[in-house]
BAFI-3210 file (N, C-alpha, C; in Angstrom, 3 decimals, decimal comma, padded with zeros to 6 digits):
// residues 160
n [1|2|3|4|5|6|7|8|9|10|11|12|13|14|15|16|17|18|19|20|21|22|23|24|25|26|27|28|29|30|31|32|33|34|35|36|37|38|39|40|41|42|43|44|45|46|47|48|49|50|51|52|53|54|55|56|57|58|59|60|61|62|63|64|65|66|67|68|69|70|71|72|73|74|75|76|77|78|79|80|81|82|83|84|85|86|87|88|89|90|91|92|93|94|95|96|97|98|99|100|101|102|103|104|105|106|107|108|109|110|111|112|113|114|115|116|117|118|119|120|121|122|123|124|125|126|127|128|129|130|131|132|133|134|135|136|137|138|139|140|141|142|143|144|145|146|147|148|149|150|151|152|153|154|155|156|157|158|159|160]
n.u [106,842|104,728|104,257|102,440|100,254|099,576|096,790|096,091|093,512|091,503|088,508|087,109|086,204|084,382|085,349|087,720|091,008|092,503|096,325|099,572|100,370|097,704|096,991|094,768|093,970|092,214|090,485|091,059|088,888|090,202|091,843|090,801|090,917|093,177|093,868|094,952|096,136|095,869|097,319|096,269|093,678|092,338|094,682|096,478|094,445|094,672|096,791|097,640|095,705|096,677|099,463|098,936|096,591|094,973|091,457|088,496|085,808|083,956|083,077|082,864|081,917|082,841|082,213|082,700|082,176|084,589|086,190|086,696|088,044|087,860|089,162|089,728|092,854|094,601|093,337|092,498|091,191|092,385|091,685|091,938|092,178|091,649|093,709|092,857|091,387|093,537|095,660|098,401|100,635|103,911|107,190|108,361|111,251|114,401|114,952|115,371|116,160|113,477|111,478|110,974|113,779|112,332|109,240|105,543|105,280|104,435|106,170|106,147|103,900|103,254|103,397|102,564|103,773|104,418|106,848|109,171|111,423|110,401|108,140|109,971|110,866|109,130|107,829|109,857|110,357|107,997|108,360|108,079|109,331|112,296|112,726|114,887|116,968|115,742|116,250|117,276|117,040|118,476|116,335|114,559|113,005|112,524|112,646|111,423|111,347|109,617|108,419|105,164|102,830|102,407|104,188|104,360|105,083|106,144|106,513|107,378|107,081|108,254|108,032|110,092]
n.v [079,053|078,748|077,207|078,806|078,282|080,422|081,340|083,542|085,217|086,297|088,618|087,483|088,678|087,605|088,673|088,330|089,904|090,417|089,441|089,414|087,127|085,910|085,067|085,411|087,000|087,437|089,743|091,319|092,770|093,838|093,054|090,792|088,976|088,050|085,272|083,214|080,380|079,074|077,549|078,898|080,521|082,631|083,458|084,439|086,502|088,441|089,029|090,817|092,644|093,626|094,366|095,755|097,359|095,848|095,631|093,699|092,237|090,866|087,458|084,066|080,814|078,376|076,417|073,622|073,977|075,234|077,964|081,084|084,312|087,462|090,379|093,900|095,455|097,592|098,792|096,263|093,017|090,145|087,212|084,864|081,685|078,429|075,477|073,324|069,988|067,215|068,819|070,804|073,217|073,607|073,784|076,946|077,327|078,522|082,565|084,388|087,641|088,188|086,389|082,813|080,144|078,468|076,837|077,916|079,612|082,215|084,877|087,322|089,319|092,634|095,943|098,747|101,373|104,877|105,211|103,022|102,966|103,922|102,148|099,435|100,005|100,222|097,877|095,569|096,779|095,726|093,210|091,648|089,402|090,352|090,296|091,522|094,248|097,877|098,407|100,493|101,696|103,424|104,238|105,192|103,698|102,010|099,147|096,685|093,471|091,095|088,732|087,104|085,609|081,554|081,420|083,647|086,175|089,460|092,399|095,528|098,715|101,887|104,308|107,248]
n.w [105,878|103,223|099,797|097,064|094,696|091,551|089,596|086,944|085,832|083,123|082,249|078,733|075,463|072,856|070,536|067,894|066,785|064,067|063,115|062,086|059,452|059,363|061,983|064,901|067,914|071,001|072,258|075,058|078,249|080,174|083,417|085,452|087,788|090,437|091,471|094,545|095,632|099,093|101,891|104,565|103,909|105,642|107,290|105,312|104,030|105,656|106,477|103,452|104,137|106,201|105,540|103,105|103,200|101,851|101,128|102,236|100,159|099,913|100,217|100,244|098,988|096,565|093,651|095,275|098,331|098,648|100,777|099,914|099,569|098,602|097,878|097,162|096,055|095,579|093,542|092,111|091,859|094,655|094,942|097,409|098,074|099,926|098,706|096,351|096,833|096,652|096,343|097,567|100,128|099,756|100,948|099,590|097,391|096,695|096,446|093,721|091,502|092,165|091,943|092,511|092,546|090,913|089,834|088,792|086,552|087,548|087,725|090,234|091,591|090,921|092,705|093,198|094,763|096,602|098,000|097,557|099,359|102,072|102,199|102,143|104,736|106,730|106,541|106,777|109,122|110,575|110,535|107,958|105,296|103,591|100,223|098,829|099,092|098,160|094,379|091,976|089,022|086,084|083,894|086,288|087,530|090,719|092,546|094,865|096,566|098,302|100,576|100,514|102,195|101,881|099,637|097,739|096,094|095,867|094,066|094,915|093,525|091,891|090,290|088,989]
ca.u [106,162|104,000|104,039|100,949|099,974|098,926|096,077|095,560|092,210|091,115|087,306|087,758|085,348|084,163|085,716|089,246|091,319|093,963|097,258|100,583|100,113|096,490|096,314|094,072|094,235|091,527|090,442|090,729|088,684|090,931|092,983|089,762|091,197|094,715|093,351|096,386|095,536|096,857|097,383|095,711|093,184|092,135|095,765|097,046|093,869|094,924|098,623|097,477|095,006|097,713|100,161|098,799|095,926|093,891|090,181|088,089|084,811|083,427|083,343|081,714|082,660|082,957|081,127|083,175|082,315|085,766|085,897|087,256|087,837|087,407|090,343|090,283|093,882|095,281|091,977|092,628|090,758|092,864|091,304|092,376|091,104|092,344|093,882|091,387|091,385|094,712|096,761|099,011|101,330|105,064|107,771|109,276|112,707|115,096|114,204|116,341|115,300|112,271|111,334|111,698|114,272|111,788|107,914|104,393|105,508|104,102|107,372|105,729|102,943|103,946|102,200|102,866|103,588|104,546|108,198|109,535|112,146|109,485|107,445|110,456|111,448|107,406|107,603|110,921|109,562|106,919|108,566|107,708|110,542|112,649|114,083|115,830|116,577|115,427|116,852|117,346|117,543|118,799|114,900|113,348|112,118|112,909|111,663|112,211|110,748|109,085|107,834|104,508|102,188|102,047|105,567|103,934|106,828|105,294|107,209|106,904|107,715|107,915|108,237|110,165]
ca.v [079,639|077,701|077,784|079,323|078,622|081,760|081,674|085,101|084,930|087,809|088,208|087,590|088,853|086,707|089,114|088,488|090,521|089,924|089,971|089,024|086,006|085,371|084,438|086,513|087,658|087,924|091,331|091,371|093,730|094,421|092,690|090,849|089,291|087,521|084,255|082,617|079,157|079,256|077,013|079,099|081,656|083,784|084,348|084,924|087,782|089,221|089,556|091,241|093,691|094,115|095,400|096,574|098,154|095,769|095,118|092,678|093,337|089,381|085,929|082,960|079,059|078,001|074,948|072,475|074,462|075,844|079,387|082,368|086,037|088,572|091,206|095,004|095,713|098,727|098,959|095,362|092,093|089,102|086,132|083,791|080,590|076,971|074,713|072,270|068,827|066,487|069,871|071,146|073,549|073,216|074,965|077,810|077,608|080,061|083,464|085,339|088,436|088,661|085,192|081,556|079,524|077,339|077,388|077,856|080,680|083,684|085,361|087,872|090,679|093,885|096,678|100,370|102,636|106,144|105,221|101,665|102,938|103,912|100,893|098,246|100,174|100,020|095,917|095,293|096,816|094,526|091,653|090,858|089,101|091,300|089,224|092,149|095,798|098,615|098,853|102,163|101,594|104,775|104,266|105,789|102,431|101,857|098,301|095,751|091,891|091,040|087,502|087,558|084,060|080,859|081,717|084,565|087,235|090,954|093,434|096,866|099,706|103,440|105,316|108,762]
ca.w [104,744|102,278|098,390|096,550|093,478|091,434|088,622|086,664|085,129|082,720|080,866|077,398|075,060|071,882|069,180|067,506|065,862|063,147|063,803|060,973|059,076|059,919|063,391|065,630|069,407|071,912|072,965|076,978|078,218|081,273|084,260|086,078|089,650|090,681|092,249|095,101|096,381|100,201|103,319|105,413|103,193|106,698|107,703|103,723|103,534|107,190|105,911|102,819|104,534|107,208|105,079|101,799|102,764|100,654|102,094|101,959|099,555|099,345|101,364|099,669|098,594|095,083|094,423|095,938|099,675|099,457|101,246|098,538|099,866|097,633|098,260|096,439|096,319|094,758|092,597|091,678|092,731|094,414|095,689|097,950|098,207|099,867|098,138|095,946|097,427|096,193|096,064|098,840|099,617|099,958|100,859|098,545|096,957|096,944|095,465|093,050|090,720|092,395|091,280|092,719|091,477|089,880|090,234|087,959|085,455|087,710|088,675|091,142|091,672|091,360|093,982|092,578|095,814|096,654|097,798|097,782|100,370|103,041|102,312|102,987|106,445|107,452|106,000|107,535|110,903|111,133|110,229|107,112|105,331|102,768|099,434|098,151|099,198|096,793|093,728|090,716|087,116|084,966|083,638|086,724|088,621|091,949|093,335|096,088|096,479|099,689|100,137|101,507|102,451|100,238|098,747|096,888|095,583|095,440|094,077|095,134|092,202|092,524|089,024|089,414]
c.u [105,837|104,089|102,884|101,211|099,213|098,225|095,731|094,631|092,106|089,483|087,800|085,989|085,288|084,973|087,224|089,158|092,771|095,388|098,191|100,035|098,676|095,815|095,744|094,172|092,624|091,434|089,930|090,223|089,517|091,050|091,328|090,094|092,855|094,369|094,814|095,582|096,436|095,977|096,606|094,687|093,166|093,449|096,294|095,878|094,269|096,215|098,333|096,866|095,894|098,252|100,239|097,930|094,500|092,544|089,408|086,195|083,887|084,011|082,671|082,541|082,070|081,910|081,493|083,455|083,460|085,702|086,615|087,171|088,877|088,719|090,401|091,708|094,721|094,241|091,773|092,140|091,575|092,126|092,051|091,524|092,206|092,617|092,991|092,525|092,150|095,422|097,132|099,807|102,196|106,028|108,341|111,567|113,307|114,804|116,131|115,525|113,794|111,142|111,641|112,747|113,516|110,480|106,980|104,408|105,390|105,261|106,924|104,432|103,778|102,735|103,037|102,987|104,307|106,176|108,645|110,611|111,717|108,817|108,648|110,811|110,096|107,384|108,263|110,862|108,485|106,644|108,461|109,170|111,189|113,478|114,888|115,751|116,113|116,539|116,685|117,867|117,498|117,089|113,881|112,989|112,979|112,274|112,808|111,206|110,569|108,382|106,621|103,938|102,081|103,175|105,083|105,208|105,817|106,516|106,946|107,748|107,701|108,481|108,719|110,037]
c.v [078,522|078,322|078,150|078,858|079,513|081,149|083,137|084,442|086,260|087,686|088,578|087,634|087,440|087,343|089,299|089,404|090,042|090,412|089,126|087,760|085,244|085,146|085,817|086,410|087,986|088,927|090,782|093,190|094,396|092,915|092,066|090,052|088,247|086,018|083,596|081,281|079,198|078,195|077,690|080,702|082,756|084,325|084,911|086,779|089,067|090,446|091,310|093,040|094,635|095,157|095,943|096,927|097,385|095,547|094,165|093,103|091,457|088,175|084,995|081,499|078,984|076,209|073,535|072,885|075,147|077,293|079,983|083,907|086,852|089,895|092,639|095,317|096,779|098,625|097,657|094,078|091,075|088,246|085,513|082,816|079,484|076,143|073,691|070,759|068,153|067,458|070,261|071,960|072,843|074,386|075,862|077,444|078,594|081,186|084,331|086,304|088,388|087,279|084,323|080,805|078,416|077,163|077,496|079,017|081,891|083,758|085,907|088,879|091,665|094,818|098,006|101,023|104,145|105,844|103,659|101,849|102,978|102,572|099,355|098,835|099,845|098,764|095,463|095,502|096,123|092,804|090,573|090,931|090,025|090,389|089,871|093,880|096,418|099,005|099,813|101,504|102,882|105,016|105,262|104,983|101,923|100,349|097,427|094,250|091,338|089,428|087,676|085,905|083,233|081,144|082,702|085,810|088,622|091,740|094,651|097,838|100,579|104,145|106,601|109,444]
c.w [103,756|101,122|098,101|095,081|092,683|089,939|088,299|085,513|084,265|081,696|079,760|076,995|073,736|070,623|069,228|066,364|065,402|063,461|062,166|060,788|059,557|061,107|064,032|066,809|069,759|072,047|074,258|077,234|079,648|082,214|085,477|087,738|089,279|091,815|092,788|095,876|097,843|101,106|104,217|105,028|104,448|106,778|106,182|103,748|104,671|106,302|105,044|103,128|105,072|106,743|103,631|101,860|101,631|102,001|101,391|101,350|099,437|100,269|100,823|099,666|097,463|095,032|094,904|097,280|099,814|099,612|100,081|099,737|098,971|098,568|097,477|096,875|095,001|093,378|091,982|092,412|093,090|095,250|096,030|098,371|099,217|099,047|097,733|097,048|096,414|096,181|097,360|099,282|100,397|100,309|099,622|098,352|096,861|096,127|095,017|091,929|090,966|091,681|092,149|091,848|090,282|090,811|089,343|086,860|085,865|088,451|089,999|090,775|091,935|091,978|093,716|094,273|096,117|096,786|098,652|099,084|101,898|103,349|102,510|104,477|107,078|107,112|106,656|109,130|111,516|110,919|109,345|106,602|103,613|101,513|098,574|098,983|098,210|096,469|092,646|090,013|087,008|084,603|084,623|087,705|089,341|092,411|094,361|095,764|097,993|099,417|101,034|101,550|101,790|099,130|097,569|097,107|095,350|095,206|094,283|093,874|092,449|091,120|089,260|088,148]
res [x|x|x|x|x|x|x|x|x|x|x|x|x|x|x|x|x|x|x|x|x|x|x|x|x|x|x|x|x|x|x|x|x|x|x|x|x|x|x|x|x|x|x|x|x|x|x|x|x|x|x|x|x|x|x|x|x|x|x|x|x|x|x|x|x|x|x|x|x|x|x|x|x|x|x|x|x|x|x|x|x|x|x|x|x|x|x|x|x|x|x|x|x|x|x|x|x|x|x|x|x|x|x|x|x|x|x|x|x|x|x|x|x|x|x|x|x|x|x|x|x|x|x|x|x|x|x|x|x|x|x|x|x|x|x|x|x|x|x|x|x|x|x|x|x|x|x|x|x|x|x|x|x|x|x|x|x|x|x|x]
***
C-alpha cells in the first residue's frame, strides 16, 4: 500500500463576512471535490467504484498531461490523479483513531452508510483491509476505519 496525499479544494466566492474583532471569513458555497494523488490512479478509481459504489462521471489530464478521474461518490466529487512529477508515494504509517500516526493534516474521509456493521462484513469479505471494528458512542454514531489505496483512511458512519 502506497501513501496519498489528499487536497480538499472548495469554490470560494469573493464576498466576506465579519466575524469578532474585525476579521472576516469567506463564504464557501459548498464542499466542491476531494482531490487524492495516487500510485496507480486506474487501480485507486477501480477500488473506489468496487466498493463504494462511486462511478466514474469524467477522464481528462490537467495541463501537465497528467490523467484525473472524476469520481461521484455519495453525491460528492473525488478525483484521483497521479502524482505530479518530483512527488511519490510511500508507504503509510501506522493508523490509530482513524488517522495515521503522522501525515498531511487530512485525518480521513468519512462515507455515511446504512449500517457500518454490514458494510465491514461485505469489506472484510472482499479483502479489503479493516483498521478498526465498528464502534457506538452514547451520541448515536456507529463508525469503523478501513484503509483503502494510497494510504487513504475512510471512515464509514451510521447515525441511529
Amino acid at each position: 500500500m502506497t501513501q496519498a496525499k489528499v487536497c480538499i479544494i472548495s469554490p470560494i466566492d469573493t464576498q466576506f463576512h465579519s466575524l469578532e474583532g474585525g476579521l472576516r471569513s469567506v463564504h464557501v458555497e459548498s464542499l466542491d471535490h476531494i482531490h487524492i494523488y495516487s500510485a496507480d490512479p486506474e487501480e485507486s478509481a477501480r477500488f473506489f467504484e468496487r466498493h463504494f459504489e462511486a462511478k466514474s462521471v469524467l477522464r481528462n489530464s490537467n495541463v501537465n498531461g497528467d490523467i484525473r478521474i472524476f469520481l461521484s461518490l455519495g453525491g460528492q466529487i473525488v478525483v484521483i490523479g497521479a502524482f505530479p512529477a518530483g512527488l511519490g508515494a510511500e508507504l503509510p504509517p501506522p493508523a490509530a483513531d482513524g488517522a495515521y500516526s503522522h501525515g498531511f493534516g487530512v485525518a480521513h474521509i468519512g462515507l455515511r452508510v446504512a449500517s457500518v456493521s454490514e458494510a465491514v462484513s461485505e469489506l472484510s469479505a472482499a479483502g479489503v483491509r479493516m483498521l478498526s471494528q465498528p464502534m457506538s458512542e452514547e451520541s448515536g454514531l456507529t463508525y469503523a476505519y478501513v484503509a483503502v489505496p494510497d494510504g487513504v483512511v475512510v471512515e464509514l458512519t451510521e447515525y441511529a
